[in-house]
C-alpha positions as CSV (number, residue, x, y, z in Angstrom):
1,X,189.9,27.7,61.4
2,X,191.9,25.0,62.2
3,X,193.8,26.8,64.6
4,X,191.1,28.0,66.5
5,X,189.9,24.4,66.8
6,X,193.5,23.8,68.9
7,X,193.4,26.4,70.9
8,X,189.5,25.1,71.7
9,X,190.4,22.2,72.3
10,X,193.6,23.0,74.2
11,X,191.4,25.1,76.3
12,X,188.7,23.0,77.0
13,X,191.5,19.9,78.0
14,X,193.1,22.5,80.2
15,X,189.8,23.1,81.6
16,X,189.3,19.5,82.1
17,X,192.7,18.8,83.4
18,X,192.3,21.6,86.1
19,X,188.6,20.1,87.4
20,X,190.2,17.4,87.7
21,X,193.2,18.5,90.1
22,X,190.8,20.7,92.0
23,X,188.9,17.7,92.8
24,X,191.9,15.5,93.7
25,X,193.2,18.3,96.0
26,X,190.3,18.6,97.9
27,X,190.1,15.2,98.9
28,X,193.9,15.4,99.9
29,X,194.4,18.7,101.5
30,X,194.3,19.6,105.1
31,X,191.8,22.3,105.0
32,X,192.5,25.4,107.9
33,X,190.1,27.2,109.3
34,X,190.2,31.1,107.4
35,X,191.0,33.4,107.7
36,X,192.5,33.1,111.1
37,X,194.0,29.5,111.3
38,X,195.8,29.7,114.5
39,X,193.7,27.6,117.0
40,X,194.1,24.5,114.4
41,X,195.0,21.7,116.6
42,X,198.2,20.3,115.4
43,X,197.2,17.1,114.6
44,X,195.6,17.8,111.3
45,X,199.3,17.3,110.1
46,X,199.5,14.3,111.5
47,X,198.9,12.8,108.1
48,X,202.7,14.0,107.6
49,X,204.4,11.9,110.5
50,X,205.1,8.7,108.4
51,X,206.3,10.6,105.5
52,X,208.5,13.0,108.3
53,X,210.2,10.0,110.5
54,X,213.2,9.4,108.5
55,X,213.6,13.0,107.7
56,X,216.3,15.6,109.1
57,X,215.4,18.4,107.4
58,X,212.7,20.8,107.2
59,X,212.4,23.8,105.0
60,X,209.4,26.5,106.0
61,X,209.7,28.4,103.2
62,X,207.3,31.3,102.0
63,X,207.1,33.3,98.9
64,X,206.8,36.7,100.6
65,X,208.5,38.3,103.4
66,X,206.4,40.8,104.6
67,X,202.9,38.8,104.7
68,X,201.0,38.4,108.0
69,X,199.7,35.4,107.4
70,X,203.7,34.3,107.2
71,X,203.6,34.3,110.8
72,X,200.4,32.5,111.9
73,X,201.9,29.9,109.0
74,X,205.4,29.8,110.8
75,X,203.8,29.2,114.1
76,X,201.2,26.8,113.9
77,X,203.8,24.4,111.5
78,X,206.5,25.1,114.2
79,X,204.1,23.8,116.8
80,X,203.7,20.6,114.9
81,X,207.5,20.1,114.1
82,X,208.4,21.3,118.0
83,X,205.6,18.3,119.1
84,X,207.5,15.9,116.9
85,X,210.9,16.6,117.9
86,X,212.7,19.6,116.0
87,X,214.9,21.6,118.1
88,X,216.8,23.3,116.0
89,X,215.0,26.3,114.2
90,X,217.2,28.9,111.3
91,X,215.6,31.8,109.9
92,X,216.6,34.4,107.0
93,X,218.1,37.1,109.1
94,X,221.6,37.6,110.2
95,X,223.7,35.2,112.4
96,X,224.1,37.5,115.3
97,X,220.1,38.8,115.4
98,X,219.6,35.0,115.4
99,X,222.2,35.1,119.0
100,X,219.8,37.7,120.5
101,X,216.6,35.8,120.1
102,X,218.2,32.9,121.0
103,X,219.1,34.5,124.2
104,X,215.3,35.4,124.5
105,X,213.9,31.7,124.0
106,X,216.3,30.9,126.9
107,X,216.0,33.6,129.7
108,X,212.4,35.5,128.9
109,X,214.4,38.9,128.5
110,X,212.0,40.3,125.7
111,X,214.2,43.6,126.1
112,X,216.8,42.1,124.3
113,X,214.9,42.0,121.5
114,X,215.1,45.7,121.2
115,X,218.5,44.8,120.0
116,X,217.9,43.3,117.1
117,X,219.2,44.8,113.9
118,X,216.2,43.3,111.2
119,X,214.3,45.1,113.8
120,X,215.3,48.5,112.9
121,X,218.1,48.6,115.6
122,X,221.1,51.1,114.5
123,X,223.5,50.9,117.9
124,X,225.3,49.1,116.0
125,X,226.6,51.4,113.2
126,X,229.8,52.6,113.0
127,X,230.1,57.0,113.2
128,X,233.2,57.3,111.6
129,X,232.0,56.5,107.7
130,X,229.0,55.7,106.0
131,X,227.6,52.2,105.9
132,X,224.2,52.5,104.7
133,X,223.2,49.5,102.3
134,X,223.4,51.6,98.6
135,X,223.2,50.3,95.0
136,X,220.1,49.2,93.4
137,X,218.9,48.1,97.2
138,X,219.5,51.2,98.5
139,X,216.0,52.1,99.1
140,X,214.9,48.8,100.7
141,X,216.2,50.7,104.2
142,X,214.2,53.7,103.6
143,X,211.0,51.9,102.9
144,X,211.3,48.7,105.1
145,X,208.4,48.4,107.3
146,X,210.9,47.7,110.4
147,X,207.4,48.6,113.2
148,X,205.2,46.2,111.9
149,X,208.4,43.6,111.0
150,X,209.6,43.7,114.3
151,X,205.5,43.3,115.7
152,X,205.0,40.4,113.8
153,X,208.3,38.8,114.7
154,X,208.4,39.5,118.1
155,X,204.9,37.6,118.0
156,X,206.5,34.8,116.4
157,X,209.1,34.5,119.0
158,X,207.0,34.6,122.1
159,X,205.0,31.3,121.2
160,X,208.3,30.1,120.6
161,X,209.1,30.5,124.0
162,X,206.2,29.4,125.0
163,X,206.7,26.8,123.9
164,X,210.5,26.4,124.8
165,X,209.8,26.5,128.2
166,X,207.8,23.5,128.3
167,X,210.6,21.7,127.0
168,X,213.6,20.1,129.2
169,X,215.2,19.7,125.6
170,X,215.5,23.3,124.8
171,X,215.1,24.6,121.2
172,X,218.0,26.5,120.1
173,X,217.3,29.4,117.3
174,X,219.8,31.4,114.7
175,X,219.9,33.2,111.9
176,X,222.0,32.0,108.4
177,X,221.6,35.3,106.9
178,X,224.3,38.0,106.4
179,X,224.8,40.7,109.2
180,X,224.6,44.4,108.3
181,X,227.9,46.4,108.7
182,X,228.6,46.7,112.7
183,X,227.6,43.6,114.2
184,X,229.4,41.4,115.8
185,X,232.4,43.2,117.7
186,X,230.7,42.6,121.2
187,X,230.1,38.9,120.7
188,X,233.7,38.6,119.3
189,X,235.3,40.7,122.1
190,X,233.7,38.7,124.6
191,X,234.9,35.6,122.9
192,X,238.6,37.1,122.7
193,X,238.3,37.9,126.3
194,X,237.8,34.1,127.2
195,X,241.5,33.4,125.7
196,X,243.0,35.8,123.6
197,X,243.4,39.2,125.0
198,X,246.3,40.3,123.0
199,X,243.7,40.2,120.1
200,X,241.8,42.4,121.4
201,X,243.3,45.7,120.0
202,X,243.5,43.9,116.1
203,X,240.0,43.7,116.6
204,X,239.1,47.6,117.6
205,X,237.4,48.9,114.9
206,X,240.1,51.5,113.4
207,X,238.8,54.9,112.9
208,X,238.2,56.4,109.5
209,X,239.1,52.4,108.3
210,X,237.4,51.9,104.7
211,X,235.1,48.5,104.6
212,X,238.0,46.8,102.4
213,X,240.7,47.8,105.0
214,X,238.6,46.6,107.6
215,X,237.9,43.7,106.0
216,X,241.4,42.7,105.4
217,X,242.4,43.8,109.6
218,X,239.8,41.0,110.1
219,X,241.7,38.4,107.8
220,X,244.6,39.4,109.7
221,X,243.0,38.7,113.2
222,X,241.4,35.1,111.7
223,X,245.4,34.0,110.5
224,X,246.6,34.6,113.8
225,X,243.8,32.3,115.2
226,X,244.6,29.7,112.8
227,X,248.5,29.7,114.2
228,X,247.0,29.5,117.7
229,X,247.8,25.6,117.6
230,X,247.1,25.9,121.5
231,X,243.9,27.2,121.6
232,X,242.8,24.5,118.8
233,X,243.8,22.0,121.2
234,X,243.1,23.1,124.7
235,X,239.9,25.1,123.6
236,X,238.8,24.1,120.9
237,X,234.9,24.9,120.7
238,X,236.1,28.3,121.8
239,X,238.3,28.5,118.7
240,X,235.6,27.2,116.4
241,X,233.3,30.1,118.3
242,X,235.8,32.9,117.3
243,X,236.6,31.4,114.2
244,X,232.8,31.2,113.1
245,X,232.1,34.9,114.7
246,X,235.0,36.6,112.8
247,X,234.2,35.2,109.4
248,X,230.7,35.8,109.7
249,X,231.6,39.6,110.1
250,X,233.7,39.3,107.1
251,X,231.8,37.8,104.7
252,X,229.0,39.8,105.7
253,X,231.2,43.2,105.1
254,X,232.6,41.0,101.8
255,X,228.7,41.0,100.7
256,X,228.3,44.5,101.7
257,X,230.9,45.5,99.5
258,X,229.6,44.0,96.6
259,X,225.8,44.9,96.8
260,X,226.6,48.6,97.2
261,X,228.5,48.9,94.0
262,X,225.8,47.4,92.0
263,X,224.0,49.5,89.6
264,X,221.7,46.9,88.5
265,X,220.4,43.2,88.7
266,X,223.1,41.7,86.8
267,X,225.9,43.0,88.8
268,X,224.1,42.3,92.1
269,X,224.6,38.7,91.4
270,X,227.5,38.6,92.2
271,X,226.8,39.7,96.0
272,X,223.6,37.3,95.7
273,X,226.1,34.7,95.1
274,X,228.3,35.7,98.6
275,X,225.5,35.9,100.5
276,X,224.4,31.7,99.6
277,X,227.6,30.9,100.9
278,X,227.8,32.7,103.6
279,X,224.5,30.5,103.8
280,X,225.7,27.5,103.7
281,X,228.4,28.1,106.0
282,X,226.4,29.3,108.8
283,X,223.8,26.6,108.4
284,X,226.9,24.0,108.1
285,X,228.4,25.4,112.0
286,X,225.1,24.4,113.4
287,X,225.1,20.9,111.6
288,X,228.7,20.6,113.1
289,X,227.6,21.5,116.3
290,X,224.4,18.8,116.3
291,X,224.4,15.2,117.1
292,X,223.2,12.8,114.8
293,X,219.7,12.7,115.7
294,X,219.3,16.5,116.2
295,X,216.6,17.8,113.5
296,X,217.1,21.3,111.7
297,X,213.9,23.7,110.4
298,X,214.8,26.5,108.2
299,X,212.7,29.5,107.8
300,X,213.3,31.4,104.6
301,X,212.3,32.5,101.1
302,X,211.2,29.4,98.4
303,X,213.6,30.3,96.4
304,X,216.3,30.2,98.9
305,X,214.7,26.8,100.0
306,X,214.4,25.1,97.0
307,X,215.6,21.8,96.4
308,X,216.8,22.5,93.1
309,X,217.1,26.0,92.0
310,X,218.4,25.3,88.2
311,X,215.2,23.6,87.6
312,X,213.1,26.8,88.2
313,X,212.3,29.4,85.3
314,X,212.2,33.2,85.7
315,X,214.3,32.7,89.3
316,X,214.2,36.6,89.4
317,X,216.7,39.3,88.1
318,X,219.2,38.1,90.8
319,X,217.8,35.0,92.5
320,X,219.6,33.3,95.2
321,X,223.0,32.0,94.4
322,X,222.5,35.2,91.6
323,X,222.5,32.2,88.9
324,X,226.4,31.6,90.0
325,X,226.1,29.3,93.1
326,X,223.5,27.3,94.1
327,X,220.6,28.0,96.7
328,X,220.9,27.0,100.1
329,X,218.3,24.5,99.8
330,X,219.9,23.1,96.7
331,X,222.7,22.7,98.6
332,X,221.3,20.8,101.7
333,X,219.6,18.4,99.3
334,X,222.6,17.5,97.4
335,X,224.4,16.9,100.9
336,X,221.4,15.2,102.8
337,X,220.0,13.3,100.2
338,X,216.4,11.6,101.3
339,X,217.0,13.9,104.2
340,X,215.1,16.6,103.7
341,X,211.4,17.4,103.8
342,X,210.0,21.0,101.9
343,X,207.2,23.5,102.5
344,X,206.3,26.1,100.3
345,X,203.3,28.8,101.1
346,X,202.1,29.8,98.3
347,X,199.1,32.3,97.6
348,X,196.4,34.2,95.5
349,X,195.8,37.6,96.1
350,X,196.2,40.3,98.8
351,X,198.7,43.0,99.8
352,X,201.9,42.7,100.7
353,X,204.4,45.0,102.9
354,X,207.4,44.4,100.7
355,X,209.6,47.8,100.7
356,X,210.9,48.5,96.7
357,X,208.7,51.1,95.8
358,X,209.1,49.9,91.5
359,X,207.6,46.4,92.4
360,X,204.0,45.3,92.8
361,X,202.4,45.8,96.4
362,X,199.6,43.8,95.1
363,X,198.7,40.1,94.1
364,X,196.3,39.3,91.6
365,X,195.1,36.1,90.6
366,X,196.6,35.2,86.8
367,X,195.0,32.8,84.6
368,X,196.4,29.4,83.9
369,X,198.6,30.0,87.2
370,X,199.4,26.9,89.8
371,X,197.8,29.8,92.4
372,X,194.5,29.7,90.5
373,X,193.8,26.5,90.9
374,X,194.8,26.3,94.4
375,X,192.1,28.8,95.0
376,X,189.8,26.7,93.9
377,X,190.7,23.9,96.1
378,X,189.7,26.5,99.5
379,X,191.1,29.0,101.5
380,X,193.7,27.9,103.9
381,X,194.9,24.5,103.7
382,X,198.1,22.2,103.6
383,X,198.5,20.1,100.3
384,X,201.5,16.8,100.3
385,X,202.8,16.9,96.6
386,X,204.2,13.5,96.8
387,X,201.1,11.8,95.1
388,X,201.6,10.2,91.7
389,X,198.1,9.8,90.5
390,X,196.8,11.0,87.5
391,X,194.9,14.0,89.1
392,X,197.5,15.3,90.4
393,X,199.6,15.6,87.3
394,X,199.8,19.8,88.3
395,X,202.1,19.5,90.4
396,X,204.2,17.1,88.4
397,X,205.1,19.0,85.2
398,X,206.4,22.8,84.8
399,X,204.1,25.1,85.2
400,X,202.9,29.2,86.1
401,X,203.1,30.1,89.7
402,X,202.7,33.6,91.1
403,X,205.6,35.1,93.1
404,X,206.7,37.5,95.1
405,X,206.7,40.8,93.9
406,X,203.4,39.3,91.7
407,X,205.8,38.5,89.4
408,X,205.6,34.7,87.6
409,X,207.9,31.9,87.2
410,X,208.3,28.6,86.5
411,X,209.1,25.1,88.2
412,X,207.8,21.5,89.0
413,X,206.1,22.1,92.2
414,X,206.7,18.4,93.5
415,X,210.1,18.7,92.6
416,X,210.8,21.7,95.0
417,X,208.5,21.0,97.3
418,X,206.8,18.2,99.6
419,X,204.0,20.1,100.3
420,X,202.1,23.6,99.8
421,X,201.1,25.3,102.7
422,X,198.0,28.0,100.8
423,X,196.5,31.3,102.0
424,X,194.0,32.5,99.3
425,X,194.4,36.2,100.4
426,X,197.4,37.7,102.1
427,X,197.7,41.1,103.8
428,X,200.7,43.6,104.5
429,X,202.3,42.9,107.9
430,X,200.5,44.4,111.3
431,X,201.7,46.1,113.7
């Protein structure tokens, strides 16, 4: 008996606590229309601008990938960072997709799109050997939704634009993600072209060439750019270009490597740990390449985005950084301390689009979870976490929160993020 008492009264101050939150959060949040919240006017975050002024940083982060509701999210928050200033805008796909929509935002040449290897492009695969991604992520190409991806990026991109073009400071977009085997060779080529023409022929793809011989041709062609002591001097953005282009090849091919020989979660951590760094490094070029008063959005998973990645319970099987490195946003936040200003959509229930055909499609609401709550508070709606009152003591303390893959894990939601940007019910992406 007495033990039932506890949990009783456990329950019943759970109960009381949550009331109590759902309360506070409604007279906080910045409630969207639902379930379409796209003709918002912007100004509803305005509440964020004092809080945003002396921040250089901004992370978009979502828990789910293949979403629709990611989109109209991405968009009508990029609208409100674009009116305030951000220019620069990364995303979670590879470096050299990032240089074709780029090239989009600045010439209207949708075609190019069509390019685009997170689109489902293969013109870029080599004939002469296999380079399909294997492993335990082997299926993720057979299953990815690359029609309804590409729709609802493509969608994404043309407001960008629209928005670009209103702009005589131009927004300038890339991707901090690994490339898939095969990109690349044009950009560098054309690069070569501009100063190095001798290099040309070490950087012909050789036929029949295994990934690791390839890999170390391209370590050869990067030494005899680092002995180039002229072109560092007399051309030296075009040195840091084709440095930057080369080892982005390679350390995509390095992460390639290493994914495809894992059998299972624990050995993919090891790729999971390449891939972060290859992260930070391409997210560290575009730093170098901005002036102090540039500002810097990055799209991408939570986990990826969050601010301190060690902090956070059941990360996954092989989270970001694969429990060896840290996450990229970890990484920014140790570097840019006060800097940096985090977003995390978080949601309910719904559908998803995601491609691994042994984890959940669906969400479901779970008792006692962070998402639960949130629910309560309304449909669509932006919450800041930064409050220390006594109501909001959720978001303060570790607690459940539904993930991706309707999996569960832990963290201290103020901690990793700024704000919460909530969609009760989700759907698969549309075409």
């Amino acid at each position: 008996m007495p033990g039932f008492i506890k949990s009783l009264t456990s329950f019943f101050n759970r109960s009381r606590r949550t009331a109590a939150f759902v309360q506070w959060a409604k007279e906080q949040a910045v409630m969207l229309s639902n379930p379409d919240f796209m003709n918002d006017e912007i100004e509803k975050f305005s509440i964020l601008d004092e809080t945003l002024k002396d921040k250089r940083i901004v992370f978009l982060g979502e828990e789910d990938h293949w979403i629709h509701q990611k989109t109209n999210y991405r968009i009508i928050m990029l609208r409100y960072l674009i009116s305030r200033g951000w220019r620069f805008i990364g995303e979670e796909i590879g470096w050299f997709d990032g240089i074709l929509i780029d090239k989009y935002l600045q010439t209207g040449q949708i075609s190019g799109l069509d390019q685009v290897t997170s689109y489902g492009y293969t013109g870029n695969r080599r004939n002469d050997r296999e380079d399909s991604q294997g492993g335990i992520l082997g299926e993720i190409t057979k299953n990815y939704p690359y029609i309804e991806f590409k729709s609802e990026q493509t969608r994404l991109a043309k407001d960008i634009y629209n928005q670009n073009a209103r702009l005589s400071n131009k927004i300038k977009f890339f991707g901090f993600d690994i490339n898939t085997p095969g990109e690349g060779y044009s950009q560098a080529a054309s690069l070569l072209n501009n100063c190095c023409k001798e290099l040309k022929q070490l950087l012909k793809q050789v036929a029949g060439e295994t990934v690791e011989e390839e890999i170390v041709r391209l370590n050869q062609l990067l030494e005899h750019l680092n002995i180039n002591i002229t072109l560092q001097q007399q051309q030296e953005k075009l040195y840091r270009q084709l440095v930057h282009c080369l080892s982005s090849i390679r350390n995509s091919l390095t992460y390639f490597l290493s994914a495809n020989s894992a059998e299972n979660y624990q050995q993919l951590n090891k790729a999971m740990a390449i891939r972060e760094k290859n992260m930070y490094h391409n997210v560290q070029y575009i730093l170098s390449e901005m002036k102090p008063h540039d500002k810097l959005v990055l799209m991408g998973h939570n986990r990826h985005l969050s601010k301190n990645i060690n902090n956070i319970k059941r990360a996954g099987a092989a989270p970001p950084g694969g429990y060896l490195v840290p996450s990229l946003g970890t990484y920014l936040n140790k570097l840019f301390p006060d800097q940096v200003f985090s977003i995390w959509m978080l949601h309910n229930r719904g559908q998803s689009a995601q491609p691994f055909t042994q984890l959940s499609k669906s969400y479901t609401p779970h008792p006692q979870s962070l998402n639960t709550a949130l629910a309560q508070v309304g449909p669509v709606f932006l919450l800041p976490t930064f409050s220390h009152g006594k109501r909001a003591s959720l978001l303060h303390k570790m607690t459940n929160i539904v993930g991706i893959y309707n999996q569960v894990f832990q963290a201290t939601v103020s901690e990793q993020a700024d704000a919460i940007f909530f969609v009760d019910e989700v759907s698969p992406l549309q075409q």
